[in-house]
Every structure is written in structure tokens, then in C-alpha cells.
C-alpha positions as CSV (number, residue, x, y, z in Angstrom):
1,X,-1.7,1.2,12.2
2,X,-3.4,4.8,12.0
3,X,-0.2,7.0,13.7
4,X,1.6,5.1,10.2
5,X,-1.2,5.6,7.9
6,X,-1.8,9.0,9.2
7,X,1.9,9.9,8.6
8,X,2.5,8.5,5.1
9,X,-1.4,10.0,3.7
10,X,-1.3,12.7,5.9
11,X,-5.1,12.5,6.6
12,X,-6.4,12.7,9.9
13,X,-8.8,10.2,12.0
14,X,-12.5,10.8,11.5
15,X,-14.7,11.6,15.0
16,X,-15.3,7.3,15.1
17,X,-11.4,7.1,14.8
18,X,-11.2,5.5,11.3
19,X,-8.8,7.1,8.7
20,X,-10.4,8.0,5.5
21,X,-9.3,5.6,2.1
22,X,-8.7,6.7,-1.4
23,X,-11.3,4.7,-3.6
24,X,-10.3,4.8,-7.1
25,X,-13.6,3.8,-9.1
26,X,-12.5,-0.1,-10.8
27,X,-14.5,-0.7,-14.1
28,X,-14.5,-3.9,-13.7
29,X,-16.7,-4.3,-11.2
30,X,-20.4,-3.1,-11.2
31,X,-20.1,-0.1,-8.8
32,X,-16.9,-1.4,-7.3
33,X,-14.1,0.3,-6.1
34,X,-10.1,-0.2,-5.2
35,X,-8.6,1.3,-2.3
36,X,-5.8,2.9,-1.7
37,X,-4.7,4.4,2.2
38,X,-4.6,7.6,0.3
39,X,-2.8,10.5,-2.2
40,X,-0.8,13.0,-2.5
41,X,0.6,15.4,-5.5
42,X,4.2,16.1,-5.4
43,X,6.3,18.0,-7.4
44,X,5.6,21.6,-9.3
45,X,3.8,19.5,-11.5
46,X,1.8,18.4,-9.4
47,X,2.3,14.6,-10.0
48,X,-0.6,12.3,-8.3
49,X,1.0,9.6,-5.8
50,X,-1.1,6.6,-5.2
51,X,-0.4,5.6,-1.4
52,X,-0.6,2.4,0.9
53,X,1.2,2.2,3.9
54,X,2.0,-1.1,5.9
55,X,2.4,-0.4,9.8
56,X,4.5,-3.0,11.1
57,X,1.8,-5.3,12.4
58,X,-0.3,-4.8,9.3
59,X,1.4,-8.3,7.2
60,X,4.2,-9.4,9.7
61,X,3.4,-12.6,8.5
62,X,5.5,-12.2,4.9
63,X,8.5,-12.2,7.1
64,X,8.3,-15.7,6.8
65,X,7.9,-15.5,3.1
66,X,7.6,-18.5,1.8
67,X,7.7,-20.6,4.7
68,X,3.9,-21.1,5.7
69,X,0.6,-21.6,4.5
70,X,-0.6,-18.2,6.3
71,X,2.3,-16.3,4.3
72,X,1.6,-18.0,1.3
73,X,-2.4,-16.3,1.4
74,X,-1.9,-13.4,2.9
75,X,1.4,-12.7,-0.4
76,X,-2.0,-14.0,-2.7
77,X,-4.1,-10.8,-1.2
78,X,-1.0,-8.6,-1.3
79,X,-0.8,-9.6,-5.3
80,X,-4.2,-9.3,-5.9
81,X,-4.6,-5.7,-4.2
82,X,-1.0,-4.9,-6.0
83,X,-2.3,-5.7,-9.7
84,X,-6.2,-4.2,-8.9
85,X,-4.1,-1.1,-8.1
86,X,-2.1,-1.1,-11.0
87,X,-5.0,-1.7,-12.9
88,X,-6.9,1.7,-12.0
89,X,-4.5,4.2,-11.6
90,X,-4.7,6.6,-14.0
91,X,-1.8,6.2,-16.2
92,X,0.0,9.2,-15.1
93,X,0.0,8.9,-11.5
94,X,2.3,6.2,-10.1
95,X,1.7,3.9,-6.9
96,X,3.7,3.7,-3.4
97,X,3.7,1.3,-1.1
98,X,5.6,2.6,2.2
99,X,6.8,-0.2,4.8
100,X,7.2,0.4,8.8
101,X,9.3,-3.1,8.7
102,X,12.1,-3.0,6.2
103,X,12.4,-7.1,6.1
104,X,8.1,-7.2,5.4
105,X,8.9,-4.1,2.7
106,X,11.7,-6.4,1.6
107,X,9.9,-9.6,1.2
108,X,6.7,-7.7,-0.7
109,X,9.5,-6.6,-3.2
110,X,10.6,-9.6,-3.6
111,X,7.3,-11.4,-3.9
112,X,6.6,-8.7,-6.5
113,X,9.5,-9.6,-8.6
114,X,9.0,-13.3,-8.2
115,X,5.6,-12.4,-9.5
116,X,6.7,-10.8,-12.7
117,X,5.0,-7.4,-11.4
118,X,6.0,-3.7,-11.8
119,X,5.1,-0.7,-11.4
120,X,5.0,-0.2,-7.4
121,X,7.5,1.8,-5.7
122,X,8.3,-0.4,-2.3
123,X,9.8,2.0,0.3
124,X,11.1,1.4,3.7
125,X,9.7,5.0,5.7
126,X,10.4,4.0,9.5
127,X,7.5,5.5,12.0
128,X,8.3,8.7,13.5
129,X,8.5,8.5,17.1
130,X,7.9,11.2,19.6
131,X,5.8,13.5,18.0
């Protein structure tokens, strides 16, 4: 999951081996926070991107979407870290969500729509290999 992380943030492993998050502070929570696997600005503009990025073995259960209980819980955490992103991002900056597995990227898009939610870019990056 790192080499993918790594490749869609850009941001390197830490001495322990863990790749750094983007917490964006969430007001409603006492101190809380919402992660993101990280950010980018694109653009002359310098438009903020709001990054996740799903290795292939990071929700291979949605595959099976909606066919067991364990993809059923595991789309419910996908939703609710979805809308608690959508929720803090400042309003200019927009949210990407980047998929190893096109049929996982393709079954969070459509558990989005079936959800009535917007406003995340699903895109299908395959992992570069060999470098």
C-alpha cells in the first residue's frame, strides 16, 4: 500500500516506514481531525487537490459489492470517510480518490452514486511498475 500511496501523494516513508497523512482539522469534533493520504496543488493557480489513494489490497472486498455482509460495512466506512471529507475541504479545493483496481474504483463510484453523493473525483491510476 505505501509504493501506491507514495506514488499518488508523492510523500515519502518516514525513518519507522509509515507515510505521512494530510489531517484537515473537522469542527465537529472536539480536537478531531479527517484524513486524507495527502495533497497536492496543480495548476498555475495553484488549485489544492485533496488525495486518497486505494492500493489494490486496500478494500478488495467492494468487488463483491453488494453481495456480502463484509462489503456491505466496509462501502458504510468508505461513505462515512467520503462525506467527513467532503465535509472539510475547504470549498475551493476539490477531493480525489485514485484506484490501483479499476473494478474496486468502479464499484466505489458506483456506491457513491447509489448513495446520492458528489463531489469526489474516482480515478483508475494503475501502479507504476519497475521503477
Amino acid at each position: 500500500m505505501s509504493d501506491y500511496r507514495t506514488q499518488i501523494t508523492g510523500l515519502l516513508p518516514t525513518a519507522d516506514g509509515r507515510i505521512p497523512q494530510w489531517n484537515v482539522p473537522d469542527p465537529l469534533t472536539d480536537g478531531g481531525f479527517v484524513p486524507f493520504d495527502g495533497r497536492t496543488l496543480r495548476g498555475p493557480e495553484r488549485h489544492e487537490v485533496l488525495l486518497q489513494a486505494f492500493a489494490a489490497d486496500r478494500v478488495p472486498e467492494l468487488r463483491q459489492w453488494p453481495d456480502t455482509e463484509e462489503a456491505v460495512e466496509t462501502g458504510r466506512r468508505v461513505l462515512g470517510l467520503a462525506a467527513a471529507q467532503l465535509r472539510v475541504r475547504p470549498p475551493e479545493s476539490t477531493v480525489e480518490w485514485h484506484f490501483e483496481d479499476a473494478p474496486t474504483g468502479d464499484a466505489v463510484n458506483r456506491l457513491f452514486v447509489d448513495a446520492g453523493l458528489t463531489g469526489i473525483d474516482v480515478r483508475y491510476t494503475p501502479a507504476v511498475v519497475g521503477e
